[in-house]
N, C-alpha and C positions, 0 to 999 in steps of 0.2 A: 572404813571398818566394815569387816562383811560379816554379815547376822547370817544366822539359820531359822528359817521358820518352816513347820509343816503345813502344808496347803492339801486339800481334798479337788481334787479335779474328775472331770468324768473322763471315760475310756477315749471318748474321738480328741478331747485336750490333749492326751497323756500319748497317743499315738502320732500327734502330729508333734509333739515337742522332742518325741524319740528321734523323729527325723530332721531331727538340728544341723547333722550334717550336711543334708543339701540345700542347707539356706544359707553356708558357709560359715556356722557355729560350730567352739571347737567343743561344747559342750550343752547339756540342757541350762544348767545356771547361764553361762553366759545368754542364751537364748532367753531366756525368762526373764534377765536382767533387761535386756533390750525392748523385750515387749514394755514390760512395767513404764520405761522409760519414754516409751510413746505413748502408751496408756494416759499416763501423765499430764505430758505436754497436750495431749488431746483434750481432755476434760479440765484446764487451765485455760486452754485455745476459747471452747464452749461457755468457761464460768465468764471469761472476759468481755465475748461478743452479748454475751446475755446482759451484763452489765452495763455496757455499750449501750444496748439497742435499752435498756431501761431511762435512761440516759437521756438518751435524743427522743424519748416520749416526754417523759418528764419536761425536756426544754418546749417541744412541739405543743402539749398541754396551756403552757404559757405567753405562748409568741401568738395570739390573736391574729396578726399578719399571716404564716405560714396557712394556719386556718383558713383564711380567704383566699391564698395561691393554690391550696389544694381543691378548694369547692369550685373556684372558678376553673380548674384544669376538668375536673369531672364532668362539669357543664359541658367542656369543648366536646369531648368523647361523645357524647351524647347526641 
C-alpha cells in the first residue's frame, strides 16, 4: 500500500533529491523510498550491535574469569 505524507526538508535535501535521475531513480518517491529503506536497516543494524555489545558486558560483569584474562593481558602490555 503506498501512503502520502508531507515532509519539510531544507533547500540542499530538496536539490539533491531533484537529481534522482543521476543516481538512476525514475523518480523522487522512488528515491526517498530507497533512502528511507536504508535509513532503516541502518539504525536496526546500530539498535542491534548496541544490544549486542550490552550483552557481552552484562556476561563479562559476571564471568570473574574473563576479568583475570583481561588484567593479566594489561600486565603484559606494560
Amino acid at each position: 500500500m503506498v501512503m502520502e505524507r508531507k515532509i519539510k526538508i531544507v533547500e540542499a535535501q530538496d536539490n539533491f533529491v531533484q537529481g534522482y535521475a543521476k543516481f538512476g531513480f525514475h523518480n523522487v518517491d522512488e528515491m526517498i523510498g530507497y533512502a528511507l529503506d536504508l535509513l532503516k536497516q541502518e539504525l536496526e543494524t546500530k539498535q542491534k550491535l548496541a544490544y549486542s555489545a550490552d550483552l557481552y558486558a552484562e556476561l563479562y560483569e559476571l564471568d570473574i574469569e574473563a576479568h583475570e584474562w583481561v588484567e593479566a593481558a594489561t600486565l603484559d602490555v606494560e
